[in-house]
C-alpha positions as CSV (number, residue, x, y, z in Angstrom):
1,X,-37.3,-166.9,-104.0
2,X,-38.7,-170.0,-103.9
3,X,-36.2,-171.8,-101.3
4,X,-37.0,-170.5,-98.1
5,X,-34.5,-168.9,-96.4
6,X,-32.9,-170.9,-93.6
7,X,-32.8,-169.3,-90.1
8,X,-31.0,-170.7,-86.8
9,X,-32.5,-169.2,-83.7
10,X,-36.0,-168.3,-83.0
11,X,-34.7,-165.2,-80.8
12,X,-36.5,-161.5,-81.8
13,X,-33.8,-161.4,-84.4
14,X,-34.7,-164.4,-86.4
15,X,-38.2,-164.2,-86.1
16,X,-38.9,-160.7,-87.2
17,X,-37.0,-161.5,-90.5
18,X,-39.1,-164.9,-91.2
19,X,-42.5,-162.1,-90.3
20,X,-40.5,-159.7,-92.6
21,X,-39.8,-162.5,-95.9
22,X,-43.3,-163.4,-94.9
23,X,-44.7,-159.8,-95.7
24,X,-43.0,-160.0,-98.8
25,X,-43.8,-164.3,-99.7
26,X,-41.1,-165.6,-99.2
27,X,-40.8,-168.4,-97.4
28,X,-38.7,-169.2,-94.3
29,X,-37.9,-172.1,-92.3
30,X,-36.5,-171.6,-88.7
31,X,-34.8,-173.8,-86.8
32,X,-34.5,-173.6,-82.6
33,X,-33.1,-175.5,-80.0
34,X,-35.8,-175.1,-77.4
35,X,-38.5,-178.1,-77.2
36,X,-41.1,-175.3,-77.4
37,X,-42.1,-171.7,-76.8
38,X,-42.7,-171.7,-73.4
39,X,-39.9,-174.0,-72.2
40,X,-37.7,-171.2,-70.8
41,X,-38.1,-167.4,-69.4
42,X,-37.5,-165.1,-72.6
43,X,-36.1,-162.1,-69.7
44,X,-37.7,-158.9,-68.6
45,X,-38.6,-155.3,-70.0
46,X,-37.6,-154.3,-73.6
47,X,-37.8,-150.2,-74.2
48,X,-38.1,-150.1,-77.9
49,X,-36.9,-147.5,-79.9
50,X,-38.7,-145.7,-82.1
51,X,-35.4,-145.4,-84.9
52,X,-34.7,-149.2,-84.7
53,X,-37.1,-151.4,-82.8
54,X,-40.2,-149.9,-83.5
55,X,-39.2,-149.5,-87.2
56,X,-38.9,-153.3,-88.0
57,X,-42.2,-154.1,-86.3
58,X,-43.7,-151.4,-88.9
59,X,-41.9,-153.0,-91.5
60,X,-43.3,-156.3,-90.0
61,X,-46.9,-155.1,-90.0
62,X,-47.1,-155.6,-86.0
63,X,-47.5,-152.2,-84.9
64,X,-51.3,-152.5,-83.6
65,X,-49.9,-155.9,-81.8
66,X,-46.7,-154.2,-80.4
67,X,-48.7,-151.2,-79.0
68,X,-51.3,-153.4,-77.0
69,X,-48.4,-155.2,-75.2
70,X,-47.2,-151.6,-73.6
71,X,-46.6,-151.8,-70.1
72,X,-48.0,-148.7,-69.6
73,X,-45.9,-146.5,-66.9
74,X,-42.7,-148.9,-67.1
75,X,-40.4,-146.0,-68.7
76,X,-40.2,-144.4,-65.0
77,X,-37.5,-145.0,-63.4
78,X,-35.4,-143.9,-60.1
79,X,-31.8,-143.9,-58.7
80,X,-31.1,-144.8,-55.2
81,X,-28.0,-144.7,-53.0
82,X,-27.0,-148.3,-51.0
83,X,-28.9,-147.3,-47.9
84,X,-32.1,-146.3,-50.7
85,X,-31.9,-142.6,-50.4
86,X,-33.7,-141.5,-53.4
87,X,-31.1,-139.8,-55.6
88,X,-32.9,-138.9,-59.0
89,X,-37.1,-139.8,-59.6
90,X,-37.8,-139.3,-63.2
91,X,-41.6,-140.2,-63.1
92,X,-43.6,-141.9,-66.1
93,X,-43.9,-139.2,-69.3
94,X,-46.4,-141.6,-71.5
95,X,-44.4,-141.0,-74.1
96,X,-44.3,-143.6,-77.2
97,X,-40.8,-142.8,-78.3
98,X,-39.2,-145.9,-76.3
99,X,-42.3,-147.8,-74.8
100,X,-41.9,-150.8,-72.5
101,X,-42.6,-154.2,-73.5
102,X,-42.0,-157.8,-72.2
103,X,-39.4,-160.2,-73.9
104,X,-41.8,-163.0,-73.8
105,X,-44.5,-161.0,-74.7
106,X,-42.9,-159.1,-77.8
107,X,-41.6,-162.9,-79.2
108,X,-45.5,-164.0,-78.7
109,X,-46.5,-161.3,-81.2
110,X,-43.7,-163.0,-83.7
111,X,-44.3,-166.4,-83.5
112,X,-47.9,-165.7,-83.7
113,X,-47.7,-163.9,-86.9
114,X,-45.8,-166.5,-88.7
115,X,-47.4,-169.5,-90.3
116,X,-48.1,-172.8,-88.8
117,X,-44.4,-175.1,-89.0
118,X,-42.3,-172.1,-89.7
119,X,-40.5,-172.7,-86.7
120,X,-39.4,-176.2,-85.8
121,X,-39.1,-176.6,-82.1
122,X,-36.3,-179.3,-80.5
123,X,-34.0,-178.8,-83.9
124,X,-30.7,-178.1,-82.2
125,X,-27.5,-177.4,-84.9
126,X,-24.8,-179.3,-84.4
127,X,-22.5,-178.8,-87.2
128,X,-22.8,-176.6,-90.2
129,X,-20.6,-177.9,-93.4
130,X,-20.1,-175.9,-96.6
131,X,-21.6,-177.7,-99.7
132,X,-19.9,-174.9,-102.0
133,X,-21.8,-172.3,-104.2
134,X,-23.3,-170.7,-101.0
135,X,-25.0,-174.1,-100.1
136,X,-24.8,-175.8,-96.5
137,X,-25.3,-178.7,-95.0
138,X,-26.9,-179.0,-91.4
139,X,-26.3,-181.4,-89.0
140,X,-29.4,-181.5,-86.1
141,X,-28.8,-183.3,-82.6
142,X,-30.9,-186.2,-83.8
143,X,-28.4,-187.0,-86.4
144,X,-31.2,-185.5,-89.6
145,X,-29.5,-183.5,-91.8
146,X,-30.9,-180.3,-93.8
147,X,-29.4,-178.0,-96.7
148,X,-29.9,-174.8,-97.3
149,X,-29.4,-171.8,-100.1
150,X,-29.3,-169.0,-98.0
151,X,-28.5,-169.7,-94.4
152,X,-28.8,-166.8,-91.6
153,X,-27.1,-167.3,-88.0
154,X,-29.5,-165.6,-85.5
155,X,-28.1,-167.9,-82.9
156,X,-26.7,-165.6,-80.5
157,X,-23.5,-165.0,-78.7
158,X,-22.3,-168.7,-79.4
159,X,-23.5,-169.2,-82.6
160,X,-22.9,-172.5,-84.6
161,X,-23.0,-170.3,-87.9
162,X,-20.3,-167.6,-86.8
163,X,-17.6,-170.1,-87.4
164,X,-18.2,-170.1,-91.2
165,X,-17.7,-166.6,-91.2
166,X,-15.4,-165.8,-89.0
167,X,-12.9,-166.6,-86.3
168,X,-13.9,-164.3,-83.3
169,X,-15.4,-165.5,-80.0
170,X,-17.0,-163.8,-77.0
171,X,-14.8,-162.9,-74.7
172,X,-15.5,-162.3,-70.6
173,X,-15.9,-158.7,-70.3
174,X,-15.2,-159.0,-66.4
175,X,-18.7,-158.2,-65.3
176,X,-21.4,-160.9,-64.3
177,X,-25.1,-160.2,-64.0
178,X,-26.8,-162.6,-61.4
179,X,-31.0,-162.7,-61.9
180,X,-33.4,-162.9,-59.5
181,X,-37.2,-162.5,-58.7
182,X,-40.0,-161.3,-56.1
183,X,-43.3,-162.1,-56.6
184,X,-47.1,-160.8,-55.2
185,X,-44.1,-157.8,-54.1
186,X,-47.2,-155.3,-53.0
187,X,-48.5,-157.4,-50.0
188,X,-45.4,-159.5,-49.3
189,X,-42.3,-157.1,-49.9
190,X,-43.8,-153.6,-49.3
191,X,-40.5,-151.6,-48.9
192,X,-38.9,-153.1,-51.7
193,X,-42.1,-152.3,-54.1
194,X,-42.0,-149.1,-53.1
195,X,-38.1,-148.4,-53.7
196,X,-38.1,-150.2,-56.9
197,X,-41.1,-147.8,-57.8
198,X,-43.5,-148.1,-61.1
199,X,-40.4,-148.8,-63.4
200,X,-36.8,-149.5,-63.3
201,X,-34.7,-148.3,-59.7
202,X,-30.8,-149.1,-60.0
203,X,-28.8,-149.2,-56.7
204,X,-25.6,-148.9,-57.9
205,X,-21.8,-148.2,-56.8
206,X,-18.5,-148.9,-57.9
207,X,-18.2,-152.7,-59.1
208,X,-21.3,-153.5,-58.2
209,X,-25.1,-152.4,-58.8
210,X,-28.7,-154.1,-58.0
211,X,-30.8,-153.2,-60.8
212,X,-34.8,-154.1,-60.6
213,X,-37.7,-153.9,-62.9
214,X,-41.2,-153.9,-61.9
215,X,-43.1,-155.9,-64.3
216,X,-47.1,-157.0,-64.4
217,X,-48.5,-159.0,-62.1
218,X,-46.9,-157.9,-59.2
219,X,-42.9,-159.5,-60.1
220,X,-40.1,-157.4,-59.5
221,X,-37.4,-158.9,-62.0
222,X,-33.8,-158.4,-60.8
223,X,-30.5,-158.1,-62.3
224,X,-27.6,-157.5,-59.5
225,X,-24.6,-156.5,-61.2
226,X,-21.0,-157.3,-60.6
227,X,-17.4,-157.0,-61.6
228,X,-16.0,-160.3,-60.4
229,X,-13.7,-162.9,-62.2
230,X,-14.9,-165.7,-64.0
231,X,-13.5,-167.7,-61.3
232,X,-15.1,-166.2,-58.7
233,X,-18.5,-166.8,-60.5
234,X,-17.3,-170.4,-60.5
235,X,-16.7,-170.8,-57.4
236,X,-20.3,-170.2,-56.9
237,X,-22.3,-172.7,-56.3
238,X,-25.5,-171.6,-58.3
239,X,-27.7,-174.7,-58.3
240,X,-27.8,-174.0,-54.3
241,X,-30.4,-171.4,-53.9
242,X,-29.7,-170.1,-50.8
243,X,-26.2,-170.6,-50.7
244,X,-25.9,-169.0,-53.8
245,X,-28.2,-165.7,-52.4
246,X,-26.2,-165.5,-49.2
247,X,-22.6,-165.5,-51.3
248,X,-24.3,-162.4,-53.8
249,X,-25.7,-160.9,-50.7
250,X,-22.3,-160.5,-48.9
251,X,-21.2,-158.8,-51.5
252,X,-23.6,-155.9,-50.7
253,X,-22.6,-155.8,-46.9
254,X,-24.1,-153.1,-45.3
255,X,-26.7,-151.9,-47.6
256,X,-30.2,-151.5,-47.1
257,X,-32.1,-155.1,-46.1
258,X,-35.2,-153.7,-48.3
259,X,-32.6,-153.5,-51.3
260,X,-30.7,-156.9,-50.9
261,X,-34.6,-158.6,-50.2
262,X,-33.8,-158.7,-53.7
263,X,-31.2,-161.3,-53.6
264,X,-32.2,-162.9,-50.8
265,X,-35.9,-163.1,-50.8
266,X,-36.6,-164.3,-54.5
267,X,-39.2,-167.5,-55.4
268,X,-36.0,-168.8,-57.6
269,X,-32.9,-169.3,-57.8
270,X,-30.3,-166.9,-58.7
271,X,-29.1,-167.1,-62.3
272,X,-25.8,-166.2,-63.0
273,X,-25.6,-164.4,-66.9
274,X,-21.7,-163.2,-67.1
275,X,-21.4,-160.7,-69.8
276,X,-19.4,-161.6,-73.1
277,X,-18.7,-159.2,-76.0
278,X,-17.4,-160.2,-79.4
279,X,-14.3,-157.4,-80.9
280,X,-15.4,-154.2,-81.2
281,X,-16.5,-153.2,-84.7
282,X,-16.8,-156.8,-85.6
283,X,-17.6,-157.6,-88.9
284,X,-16.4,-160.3,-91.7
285,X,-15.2,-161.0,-95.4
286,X,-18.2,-162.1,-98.1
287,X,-19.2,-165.3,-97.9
288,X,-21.3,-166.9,-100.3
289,X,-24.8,-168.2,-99.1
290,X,-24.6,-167.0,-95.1
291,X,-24.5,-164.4,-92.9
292,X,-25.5,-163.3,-89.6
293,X,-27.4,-161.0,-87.3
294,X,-28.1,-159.6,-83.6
295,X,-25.9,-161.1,-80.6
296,X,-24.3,-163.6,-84.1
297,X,-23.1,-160.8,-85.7
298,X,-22.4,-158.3,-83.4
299,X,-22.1,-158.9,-79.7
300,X,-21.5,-156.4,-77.4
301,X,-22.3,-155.4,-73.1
302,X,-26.1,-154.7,-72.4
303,X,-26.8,-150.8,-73.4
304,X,-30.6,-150.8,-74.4
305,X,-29.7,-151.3,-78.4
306,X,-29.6,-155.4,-78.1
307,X,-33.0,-156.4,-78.8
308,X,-33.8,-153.3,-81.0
309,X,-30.5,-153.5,-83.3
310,X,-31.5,-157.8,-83.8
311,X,-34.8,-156.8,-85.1
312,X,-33.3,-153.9,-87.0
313,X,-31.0,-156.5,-88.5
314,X,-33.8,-159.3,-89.3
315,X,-36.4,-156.8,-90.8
316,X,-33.3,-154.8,-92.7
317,X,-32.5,-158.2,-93.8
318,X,-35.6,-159.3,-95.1
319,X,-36.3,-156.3,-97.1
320,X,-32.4,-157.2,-98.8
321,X,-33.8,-160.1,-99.6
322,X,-36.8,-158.8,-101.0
323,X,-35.3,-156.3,-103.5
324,X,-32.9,-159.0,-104.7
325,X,-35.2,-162.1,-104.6
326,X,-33.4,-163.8,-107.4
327,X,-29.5,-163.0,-106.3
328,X,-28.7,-164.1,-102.9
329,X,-25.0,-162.1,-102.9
330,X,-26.6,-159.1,-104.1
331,X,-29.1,-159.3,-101.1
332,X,-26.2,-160.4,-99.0
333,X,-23.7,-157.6,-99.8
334,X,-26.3,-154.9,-99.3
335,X,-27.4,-155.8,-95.9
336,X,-23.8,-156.1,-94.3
337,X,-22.0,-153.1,-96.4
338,X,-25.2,-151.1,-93.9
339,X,-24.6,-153.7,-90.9
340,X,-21.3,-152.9,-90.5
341,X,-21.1,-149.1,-89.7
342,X,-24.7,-149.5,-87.9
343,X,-23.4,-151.9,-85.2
344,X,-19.8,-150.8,-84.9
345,X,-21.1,-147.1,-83.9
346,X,-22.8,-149.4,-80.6
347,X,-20.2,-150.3,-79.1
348,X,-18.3,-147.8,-77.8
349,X,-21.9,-146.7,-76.4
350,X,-22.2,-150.1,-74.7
351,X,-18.7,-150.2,-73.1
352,X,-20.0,-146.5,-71.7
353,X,-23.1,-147.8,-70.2
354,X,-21.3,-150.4,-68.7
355,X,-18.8,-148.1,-66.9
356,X,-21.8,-145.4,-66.0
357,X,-23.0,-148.1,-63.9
358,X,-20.6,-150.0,-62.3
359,X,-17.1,-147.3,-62.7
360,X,-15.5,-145.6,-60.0
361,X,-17.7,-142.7,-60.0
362,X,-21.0,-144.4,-60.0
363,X,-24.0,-144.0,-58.9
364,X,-23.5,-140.4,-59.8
365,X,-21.6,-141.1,-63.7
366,X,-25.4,-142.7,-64.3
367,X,-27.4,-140.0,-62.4
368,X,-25.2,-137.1,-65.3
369,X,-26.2,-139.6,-67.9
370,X,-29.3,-140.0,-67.3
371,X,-29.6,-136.3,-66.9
372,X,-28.2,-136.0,-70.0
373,X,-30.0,-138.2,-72.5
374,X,-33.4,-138.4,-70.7
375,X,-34.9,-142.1,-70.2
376,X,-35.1,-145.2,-72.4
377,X,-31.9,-147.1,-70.7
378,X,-34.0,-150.0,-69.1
379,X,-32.3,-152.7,-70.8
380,X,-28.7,-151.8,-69.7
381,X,-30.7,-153.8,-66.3
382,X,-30.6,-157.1,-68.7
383,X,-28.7,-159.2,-71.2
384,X,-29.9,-158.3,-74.4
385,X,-30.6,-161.0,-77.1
386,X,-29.8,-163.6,-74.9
């Protein structure tokens, strides 16, 4: 294929199929909205699995990149009660079946592997219009215009591309996750370090949860979970740090002050992420020239498949491409008729997770989960994809 494929969103999604076509010569052009790499937080601890995850960084020829990025010791993790009586302790196995990585670190890897000008920084979509015969027109914020042959939405949960596909939004699911930080935690939080532990500690009750990563460098990342409306998280005045924190805070009234330091102590200001979902099973008619993958195609609550299933998607994508390098609806076809049935058996799992942790019998629904399917659930803590 001598056009390069067109992506929209530099997320893990997008770039490990322009590292895939790479691997195979065929050229990609991505397109992002952010000014530059580094202009924005890329979120916390990834477990990759060793199905999905791991298999498109093999099929991306990063393995010996991924493995020197393991946080070694992150797969522990702990439950505790609201006044931080330990509950479960599952300690560090070293296994390398779902290993813990950073976000930002893991996208590094990516964009380093790519050539030089594959991904063009500050090139915000603004309109996508059908040219017919699976071409499209793009329309950038700075009024420049592109076309491309075979266009791929890796935009996330409110892609631009989705809309020439089909007619489903996100939709509130009802549950808001509100981020926070802790830095140099080991001299200037003790108590907290030590309850949040080596890995992941979740806090959690009925409605509401405060989940907590530790990550290098002494940063305990934080995700407090709640099940408020939309216009309750409106009413919340987020660009007010500490008015913000006290209004989280009094929603964990009477817990431990060691566990809500985690709302109120933090370097920055609360972030507000509320959680949307696109249909269950969502999926879409044939469309000549375009398609779609990760939070684009198939949106759905935090469960520990986000990030994994996007660069599942890119790299099963790419390889499409690759058998069918001279017909695009061939390549096209193939990848969603296996898209489909992959992501639709997610979702029930995520709508699960999402109950285990904030439903009417939590902390203890988790604690039998947990039980039951052994460790690896550290990104239920954090959007995925986003």
């Amino acid at each position: 294929m001598a056009t390069p494929v067109t992506i929209i969103g530099a997320g893990l999604g997008g770039l490990t199929l322009a590292r895939v076509l790479h691997v195979h010569g065929i050229p990609a052009t991505v397109h992002e909205a952010d000014p530059c790499a580094e202009s924005r937080t890329q979120g916390g601890q990834l477990d990759i699995h060793e199905e999905d995850g791991q298999r498109a960084l093999a099929d991306a020829g990063l393995t010996d990149e991924f493995r020197a990025i393991i946080h070694e010791g992150a797969d522990a993790a702990r439950v505790l009660d609201r006044h931080g009586a330990l509950l479960l302790d599952v300690p560090s196995d070293g296994s390398a079946v779902r290993p813990e990585v950073l976000r930002g670190d893991l996208r590094r890897i990516l964009l380093d592997s790519l050539p030089e000008g594959t991904v063009r920084w500050g090139s915000k979509v603004t309109a996508v219009r059908p040219l017919g015969d699976g071409r499209h027109e793009l329309t950038f914020t700075d009024g420049s215009t592109a076309t491309s042959d075979l266009l791929v939405g890796a935009d996330g949960a409110w892609s631009r591309v989705r809309p020439l596909l089909s007619d489903a939004r996100p939709v509130y699911t009802g549950t808001t996750f509100v981020e926070t930080y802790l830095h140099d935690v080991d001299e200037r939080h003790p108590a907290t370090a030590a309850a949040v532990g080596r890995g992941a500690m979740y806090a959690l009750a009925p409605g509401k949860g405060i989940v907590a990563h530790r990550e290098a460098g002494g940063v305990l990342h934080t995700y407090v979970e709640l099940n408020r409306s939309a216009g309750w998280i409106a009413a919340t005045d987020f660009t007010d740090a500490a008015a913000a924190g006290a209004r989280v805070a009094a929603e964990f009234d009477g817990w431990a002050p060691h566990l809500t330091a985690l709302i109120t102590d933090g370097g920055t200001a609360p972030v507000a992420r509320m959680i949307h979902t696109l249909p269950d099973g969502h999926r879409w008619d044939r469309v000549p020239g375009v398609t779609l993958l990760g939070d684009a195609a198939h949106l759905m609550p935090p469960s520990g498949d986000g990030a994994n299933l996007a660069m599942f998607d890119g790299a099963e994508l790419g390889k499409a491409i690759a058998r069918h390098p001279d017909d695009v609806e061939a390549a096209l076809a193939a990848y969603e008729k296996e898209l489909f049935p992959r992501s639709e058996a997610f979702y029930a799992d995520a709508h699960e997770i999402l109950d285990l942790c904030l439903g009417e019998r939590a902390p203890q629904s988790f604690i039998d989960f947990f039980n039951g399917h052994g460790q690896g659930q550290d990104e239920a803590v954090a959007p995925s994809g986003r």
